[in-house]
C-alpha positions as CSV (number, residue, x, y, z in Angstrom):
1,X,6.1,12.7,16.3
2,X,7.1,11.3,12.9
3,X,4.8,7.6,12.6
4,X,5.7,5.1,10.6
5,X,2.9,2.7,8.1
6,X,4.0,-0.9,8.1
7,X,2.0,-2.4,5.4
8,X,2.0,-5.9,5.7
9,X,1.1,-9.0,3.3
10,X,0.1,-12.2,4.9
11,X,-1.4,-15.6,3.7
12,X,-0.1,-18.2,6.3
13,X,2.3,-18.1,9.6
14,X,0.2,-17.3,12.0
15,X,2.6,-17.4,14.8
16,X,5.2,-15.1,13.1
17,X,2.4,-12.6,12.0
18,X,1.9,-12.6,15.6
19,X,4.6,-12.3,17.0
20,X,5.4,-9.3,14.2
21,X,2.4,-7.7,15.2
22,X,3.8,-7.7,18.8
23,X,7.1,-6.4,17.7
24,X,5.6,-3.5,15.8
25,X,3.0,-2.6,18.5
26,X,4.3,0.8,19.3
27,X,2.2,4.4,19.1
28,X,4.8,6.0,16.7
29,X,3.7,3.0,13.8
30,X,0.1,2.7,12.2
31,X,0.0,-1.0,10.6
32,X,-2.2,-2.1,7.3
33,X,-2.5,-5.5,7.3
34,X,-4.3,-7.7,4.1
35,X,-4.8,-11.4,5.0
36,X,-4.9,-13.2,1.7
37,X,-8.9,-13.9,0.8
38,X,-8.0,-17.3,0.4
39,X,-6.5,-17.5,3.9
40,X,-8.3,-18.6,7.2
41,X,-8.9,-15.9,9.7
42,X,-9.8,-18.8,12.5
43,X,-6.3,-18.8,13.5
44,X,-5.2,-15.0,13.6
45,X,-5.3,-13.6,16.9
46,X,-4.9,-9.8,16.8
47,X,-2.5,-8.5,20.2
48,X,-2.1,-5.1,18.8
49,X,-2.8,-2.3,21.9
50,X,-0.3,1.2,20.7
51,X,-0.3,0.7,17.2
52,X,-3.4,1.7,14.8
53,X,-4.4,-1.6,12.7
54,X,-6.6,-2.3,10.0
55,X,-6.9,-5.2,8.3
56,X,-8.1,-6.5,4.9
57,X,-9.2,-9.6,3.7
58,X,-10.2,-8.2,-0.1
59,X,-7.6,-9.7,-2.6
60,X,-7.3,-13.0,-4.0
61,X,-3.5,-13.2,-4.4
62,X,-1.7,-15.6,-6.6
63,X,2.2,-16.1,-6.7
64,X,3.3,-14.3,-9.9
65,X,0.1,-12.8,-10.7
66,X,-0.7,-9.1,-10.6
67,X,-3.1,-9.4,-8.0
68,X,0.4,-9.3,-5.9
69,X,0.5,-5.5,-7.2
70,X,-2.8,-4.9,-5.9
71,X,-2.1,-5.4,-2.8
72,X,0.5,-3.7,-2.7
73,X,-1.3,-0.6,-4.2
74,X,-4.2,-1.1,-1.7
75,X,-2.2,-0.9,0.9
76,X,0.0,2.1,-0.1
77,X,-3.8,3.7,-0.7
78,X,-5.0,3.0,2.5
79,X,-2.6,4.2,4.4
80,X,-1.3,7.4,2.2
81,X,-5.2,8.5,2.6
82,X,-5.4,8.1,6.2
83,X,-2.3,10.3,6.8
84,X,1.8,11.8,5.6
85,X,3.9,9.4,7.3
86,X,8.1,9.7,7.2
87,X,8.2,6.2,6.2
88,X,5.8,3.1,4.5
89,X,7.4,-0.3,5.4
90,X,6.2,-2.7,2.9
91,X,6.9,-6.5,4.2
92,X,5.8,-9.5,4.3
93,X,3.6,-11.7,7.1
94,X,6.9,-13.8,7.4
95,X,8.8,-11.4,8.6
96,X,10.6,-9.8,12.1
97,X,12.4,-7.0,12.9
98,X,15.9,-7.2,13.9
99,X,15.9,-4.6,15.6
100,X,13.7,-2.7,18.1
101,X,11.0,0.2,17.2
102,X,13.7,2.5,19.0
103,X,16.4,1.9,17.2
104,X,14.1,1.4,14.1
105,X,12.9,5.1,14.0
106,X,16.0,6.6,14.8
107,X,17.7,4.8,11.9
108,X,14.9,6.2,9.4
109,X,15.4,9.4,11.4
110,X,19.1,9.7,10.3
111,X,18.6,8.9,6.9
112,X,14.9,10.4,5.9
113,X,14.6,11.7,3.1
114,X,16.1,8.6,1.7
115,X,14.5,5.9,-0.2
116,X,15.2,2.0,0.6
117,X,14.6,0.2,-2.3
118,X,16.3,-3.2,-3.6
119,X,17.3,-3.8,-7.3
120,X,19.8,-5.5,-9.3
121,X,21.7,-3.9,-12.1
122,X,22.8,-5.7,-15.6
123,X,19.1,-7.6,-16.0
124,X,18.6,-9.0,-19.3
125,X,15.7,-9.0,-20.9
126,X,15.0,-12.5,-21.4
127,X,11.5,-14.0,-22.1
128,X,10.3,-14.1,-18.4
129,X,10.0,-10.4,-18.8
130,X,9.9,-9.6,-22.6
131,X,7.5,-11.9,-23.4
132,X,3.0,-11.5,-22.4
133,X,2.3,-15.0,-20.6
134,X,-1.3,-16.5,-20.0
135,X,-3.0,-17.4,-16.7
136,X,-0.5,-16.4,-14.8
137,X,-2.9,-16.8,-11.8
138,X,-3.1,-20.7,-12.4
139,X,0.8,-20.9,-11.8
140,X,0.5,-23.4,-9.0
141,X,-2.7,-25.4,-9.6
142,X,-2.6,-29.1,-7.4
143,X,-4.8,-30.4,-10.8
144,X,-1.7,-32.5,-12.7
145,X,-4.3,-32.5,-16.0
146,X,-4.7,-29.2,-16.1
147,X,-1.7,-27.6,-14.6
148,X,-0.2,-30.0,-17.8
149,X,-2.7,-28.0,-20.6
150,X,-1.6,-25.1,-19.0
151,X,2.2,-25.7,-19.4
152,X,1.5,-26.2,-23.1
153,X,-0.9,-23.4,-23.5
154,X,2.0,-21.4,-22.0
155,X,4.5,-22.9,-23.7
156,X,3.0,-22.2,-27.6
157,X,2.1,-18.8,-26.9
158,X,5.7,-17.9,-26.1
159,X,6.7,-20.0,-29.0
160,X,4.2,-17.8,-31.1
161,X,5.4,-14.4,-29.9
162,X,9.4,-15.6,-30.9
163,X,7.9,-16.5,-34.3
164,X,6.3,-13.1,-34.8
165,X,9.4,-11.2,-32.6
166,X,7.1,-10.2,-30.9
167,X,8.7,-8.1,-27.5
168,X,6.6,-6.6,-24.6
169,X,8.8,-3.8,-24.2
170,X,11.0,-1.8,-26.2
171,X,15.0,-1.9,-26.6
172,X,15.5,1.2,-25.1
173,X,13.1,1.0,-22.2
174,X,15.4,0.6,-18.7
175,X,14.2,-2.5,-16.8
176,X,15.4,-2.6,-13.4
177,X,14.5,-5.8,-11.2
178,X,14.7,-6.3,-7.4
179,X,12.4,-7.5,-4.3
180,X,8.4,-5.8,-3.7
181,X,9.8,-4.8,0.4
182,X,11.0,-1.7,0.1
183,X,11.0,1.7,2.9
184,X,9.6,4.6,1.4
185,X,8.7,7.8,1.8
186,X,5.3,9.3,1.5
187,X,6.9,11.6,-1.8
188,X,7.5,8.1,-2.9
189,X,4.1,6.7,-2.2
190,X,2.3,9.9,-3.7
191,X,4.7,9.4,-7.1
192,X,3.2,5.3,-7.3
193,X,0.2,6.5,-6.7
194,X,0.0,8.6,-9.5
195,X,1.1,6.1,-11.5
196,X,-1.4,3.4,-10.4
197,X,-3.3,3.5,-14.1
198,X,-0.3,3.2,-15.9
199,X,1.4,0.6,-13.0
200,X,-1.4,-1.8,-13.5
201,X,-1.6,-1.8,-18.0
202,X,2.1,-2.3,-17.5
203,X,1.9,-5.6,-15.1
């Protein structure tokens, strides 16, 4: 039997996470789950009975911060160690299947070995990207003084690097954007793995 990982980020939603938990409950899936470290466990409820979970609570993750890779990486980790699965499902807390787990593995049946990843061609390299910004983990701070100093912290240092041309990646490097979920294979999983080092100096 081919299983399936479904490695899930959550921080809030209880109710969907529940009811995604349900939907996914099935022997041919093992499911990773990290709850955001931040987050309060009071109100998760786990009705999983088929599927294998484990959950983690480890990561403090911020919106446009590279502790959002981590997670992702510690979850592509855990469950790459654990076992060779056809497919790693990467999605969010928020999120429900359309479909059900039959028609789910027979679709990925059809198609393995393909990879389901997102991405948008014809990306410019604006300063979002090309540029190194500071405390990104303080992008959504409820302090209006310092979310302010921040802003203009922020603000000179990119002012800085345009003065100096300064550009965090090269003309002829190939940036390709597009959304974190993807469906992948364990090849793929084992290739970003190997790349974790060099993953995490890039982000």
């Amino acid at each position: 039997m081919k299983k399936h990982a479904y490695l899930i980020i959550a921080h809030n939603n209880w109710k969907i996470l529940e009811r995604l938990l349900i939907l996914l409950d099935d022997n041919r899936n093992d499911i990773y789950l990290h709850i955001d470290r931040k987050s309060d466990l009071i109100n998760f409820s786990n009705n999983v009975h088929n599927a294998n979970l484990s959950v983690f609570h480890e990561i403090d993750v911020r919106w446009g911060d590279v502790s959002q890779i981590q997670v992702e990486l510690l979850l592509f980790n855990a469950a790459y160690c654990k076992g060779s699965y056809s497919y790693y499902h990467l999605i969010s807390g928020s999120d429900l299947p359309i479909k059900d787990q039959d028609e789910i593995h027979a679709f990925f049946d059809g198609h393995y070995p393909a990879e389901f990843i997102g991405f948008s061609l014809g990306m410019t390299c604006d300063n979002r990207i090309n540029k190194i910004h500071i405390f990104p983990r303080y992008q959504r701070i409820k302090n209006r003084c310092a979310n302010r100093v921040l802003h203009l912290l922020r603000f000179f240092c990119i002012f800085l690097q345009n003065i100096l041309n300064y550009n965090h990646y090269e003309l002829n490097d190939k940036l390709i954007m597009g959304p974190n979920w993807v469906s992948v294979t364990d090849k793929a999983v084992g290739l970003i793995l190997s790349k974790k080092s060099i993953i995490m100096k890039q982000y």
